[in-house]
N, CA and C atoms as an extended XYZ file, in Angstrom:
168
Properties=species:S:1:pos:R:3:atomname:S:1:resname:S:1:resid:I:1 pbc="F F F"
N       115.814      152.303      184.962 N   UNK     1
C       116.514      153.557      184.889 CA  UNK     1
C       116.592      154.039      183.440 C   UNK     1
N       116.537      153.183      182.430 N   UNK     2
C       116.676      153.249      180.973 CA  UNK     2
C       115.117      154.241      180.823 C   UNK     2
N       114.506      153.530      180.907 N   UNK     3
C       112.985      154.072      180.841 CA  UNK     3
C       112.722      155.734      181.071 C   UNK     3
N       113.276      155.822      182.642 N   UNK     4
C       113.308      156.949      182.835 CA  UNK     4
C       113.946      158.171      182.856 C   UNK     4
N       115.188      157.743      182.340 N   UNK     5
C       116.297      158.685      181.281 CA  UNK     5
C       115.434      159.256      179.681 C   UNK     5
N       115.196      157.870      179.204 N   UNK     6
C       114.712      158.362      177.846 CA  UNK     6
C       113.260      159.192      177.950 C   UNK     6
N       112.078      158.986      179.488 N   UNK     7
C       111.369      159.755      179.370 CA  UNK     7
C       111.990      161.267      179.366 C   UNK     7
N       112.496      161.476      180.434 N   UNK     8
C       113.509      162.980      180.728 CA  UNK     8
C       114.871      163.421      179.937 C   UNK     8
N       114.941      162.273      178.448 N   UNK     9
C       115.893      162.635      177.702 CA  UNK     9
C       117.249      163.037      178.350 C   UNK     9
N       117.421      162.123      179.181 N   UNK    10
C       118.798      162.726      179.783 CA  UNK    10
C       119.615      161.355      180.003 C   UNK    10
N       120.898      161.468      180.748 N   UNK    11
C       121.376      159.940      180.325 CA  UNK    11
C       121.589      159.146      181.881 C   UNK    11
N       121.211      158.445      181.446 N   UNK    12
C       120.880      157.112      182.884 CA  UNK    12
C       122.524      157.667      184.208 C   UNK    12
N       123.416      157.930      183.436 N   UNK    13
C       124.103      158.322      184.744 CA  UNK    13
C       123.833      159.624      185.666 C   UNK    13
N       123.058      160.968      184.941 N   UNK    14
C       122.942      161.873      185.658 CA  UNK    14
C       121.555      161.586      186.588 C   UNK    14
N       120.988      160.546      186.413 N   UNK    15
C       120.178      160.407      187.251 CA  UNK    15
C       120.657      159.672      188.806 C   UNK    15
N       121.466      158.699      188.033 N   UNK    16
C       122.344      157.929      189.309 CA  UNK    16
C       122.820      159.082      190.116 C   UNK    16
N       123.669      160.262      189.391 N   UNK    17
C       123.885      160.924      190.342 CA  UNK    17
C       122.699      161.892      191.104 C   UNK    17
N       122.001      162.360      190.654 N   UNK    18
C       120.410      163.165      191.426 CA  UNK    18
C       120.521      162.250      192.681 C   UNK    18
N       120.111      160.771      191.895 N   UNK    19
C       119.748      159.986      193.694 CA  UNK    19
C       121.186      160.303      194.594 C   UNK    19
N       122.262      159.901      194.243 N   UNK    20
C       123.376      159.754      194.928 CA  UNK    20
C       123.520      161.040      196.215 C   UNK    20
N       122.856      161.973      194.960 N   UNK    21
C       123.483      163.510      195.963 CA  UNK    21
C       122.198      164.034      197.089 C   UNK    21
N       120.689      162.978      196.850 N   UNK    22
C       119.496      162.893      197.504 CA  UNK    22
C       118.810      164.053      196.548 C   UNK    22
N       118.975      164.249      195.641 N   UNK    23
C       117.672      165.311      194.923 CA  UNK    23
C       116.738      164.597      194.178 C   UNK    23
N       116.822      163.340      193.852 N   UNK    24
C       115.997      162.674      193.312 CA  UNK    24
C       115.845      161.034      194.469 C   UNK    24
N       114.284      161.282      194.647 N   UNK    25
C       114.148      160.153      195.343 CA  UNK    25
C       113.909      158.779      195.010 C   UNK    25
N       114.885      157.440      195.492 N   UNK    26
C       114.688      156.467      194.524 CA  UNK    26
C       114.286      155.651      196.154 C   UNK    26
N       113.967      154.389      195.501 N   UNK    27
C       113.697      153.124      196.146 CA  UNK    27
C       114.591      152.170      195.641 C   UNK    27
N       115.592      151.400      196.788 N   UNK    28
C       116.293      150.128      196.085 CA  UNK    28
C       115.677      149.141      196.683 C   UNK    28
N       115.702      148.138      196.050 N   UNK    29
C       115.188      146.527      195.922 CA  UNK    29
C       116.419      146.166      195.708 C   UNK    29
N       117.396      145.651      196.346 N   UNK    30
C       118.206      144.255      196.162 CA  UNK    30
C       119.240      145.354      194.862 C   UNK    30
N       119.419      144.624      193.784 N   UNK    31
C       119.966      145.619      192.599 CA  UNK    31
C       119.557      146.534      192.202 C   UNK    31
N       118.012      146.630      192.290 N   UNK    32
C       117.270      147.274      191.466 CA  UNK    32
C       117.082      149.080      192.488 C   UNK    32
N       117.133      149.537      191.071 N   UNK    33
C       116.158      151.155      191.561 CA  UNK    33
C       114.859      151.196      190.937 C   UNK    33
N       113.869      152.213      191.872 N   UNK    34
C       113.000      152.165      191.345 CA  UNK    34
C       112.668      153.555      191.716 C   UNK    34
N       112.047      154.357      190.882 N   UNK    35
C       111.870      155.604      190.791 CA  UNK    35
C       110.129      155.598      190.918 C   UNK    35
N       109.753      157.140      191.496 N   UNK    36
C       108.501      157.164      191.435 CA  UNK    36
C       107.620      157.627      190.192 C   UNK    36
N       106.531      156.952      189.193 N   UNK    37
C       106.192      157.816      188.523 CA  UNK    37
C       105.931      159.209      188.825 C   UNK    37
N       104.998      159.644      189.661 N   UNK    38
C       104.839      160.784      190.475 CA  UNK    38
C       105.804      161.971      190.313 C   UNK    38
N       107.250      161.161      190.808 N   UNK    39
C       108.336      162.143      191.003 CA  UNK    39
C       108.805      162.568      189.368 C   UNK    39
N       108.569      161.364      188.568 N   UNK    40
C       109.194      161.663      187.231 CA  UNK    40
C       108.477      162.672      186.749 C   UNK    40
N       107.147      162.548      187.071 N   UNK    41
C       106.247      163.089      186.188 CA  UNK    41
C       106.145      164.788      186.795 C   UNK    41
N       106.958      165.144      187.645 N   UNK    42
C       107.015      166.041      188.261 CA  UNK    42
C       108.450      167.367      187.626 C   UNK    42
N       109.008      166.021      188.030 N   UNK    43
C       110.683      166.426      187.200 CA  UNK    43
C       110.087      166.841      185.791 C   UNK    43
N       109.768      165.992      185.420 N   UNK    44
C       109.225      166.361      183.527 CA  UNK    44
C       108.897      167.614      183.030 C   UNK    44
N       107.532      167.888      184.046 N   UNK    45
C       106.966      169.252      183.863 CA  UNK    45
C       107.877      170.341      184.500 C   UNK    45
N       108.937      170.474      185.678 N   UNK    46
C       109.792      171.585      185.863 CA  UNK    46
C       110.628      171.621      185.145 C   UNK    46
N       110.936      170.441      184.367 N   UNK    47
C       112.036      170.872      183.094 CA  UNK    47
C       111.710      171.574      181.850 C   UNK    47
N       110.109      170.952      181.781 N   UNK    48
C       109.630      171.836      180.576 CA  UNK    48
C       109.260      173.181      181.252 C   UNK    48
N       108.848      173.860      181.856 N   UNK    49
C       108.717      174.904      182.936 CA  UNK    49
C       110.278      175.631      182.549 C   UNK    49
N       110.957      175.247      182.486 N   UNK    50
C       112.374      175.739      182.847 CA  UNK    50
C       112.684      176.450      180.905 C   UNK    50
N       112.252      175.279      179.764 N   UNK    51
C       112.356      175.211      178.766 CA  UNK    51
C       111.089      176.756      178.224 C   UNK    51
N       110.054      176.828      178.971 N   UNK    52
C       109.165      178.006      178.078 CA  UNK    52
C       109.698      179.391      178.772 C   UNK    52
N       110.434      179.273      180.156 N   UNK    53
C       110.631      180.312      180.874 CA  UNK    53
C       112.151      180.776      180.087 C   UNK    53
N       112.570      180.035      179.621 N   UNK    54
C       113.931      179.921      178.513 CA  UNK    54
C       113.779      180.759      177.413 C   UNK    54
N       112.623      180.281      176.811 N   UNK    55
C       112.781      180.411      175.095 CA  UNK    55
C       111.727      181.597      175.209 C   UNK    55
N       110.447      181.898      176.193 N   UNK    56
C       110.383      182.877      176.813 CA  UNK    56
C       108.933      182.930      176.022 C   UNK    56
């Protein structure tokens, strides 16, 4: 989850909540989450999407 906060610069709890509320899809193993690259790499680009449609 560390990993994929610092890719999306955001902080490991707002992701807990994405999964919690079902907007972000995770996989649990036992303790573990596991996120999809796919999905990250998806999230990534609509945030930057969001960032040029911003600054314009």
């Amino acid at each position: 989850m560390q990993e994929a906060a610092r890719l999306l610069r955001t902080h490991p709890h707002f992701l807990y909540r994405l999964i919690r509320q079902g907007r972000l899809p995770a996989l649990r193993l036992g303790r573990a989450i596991r996120l999809s690259e796919d999905v990250l790499r998806r999230m990534l680009e609509s945030r930057e999407q969001e960032g040029v449609s911003r600054n314009g």
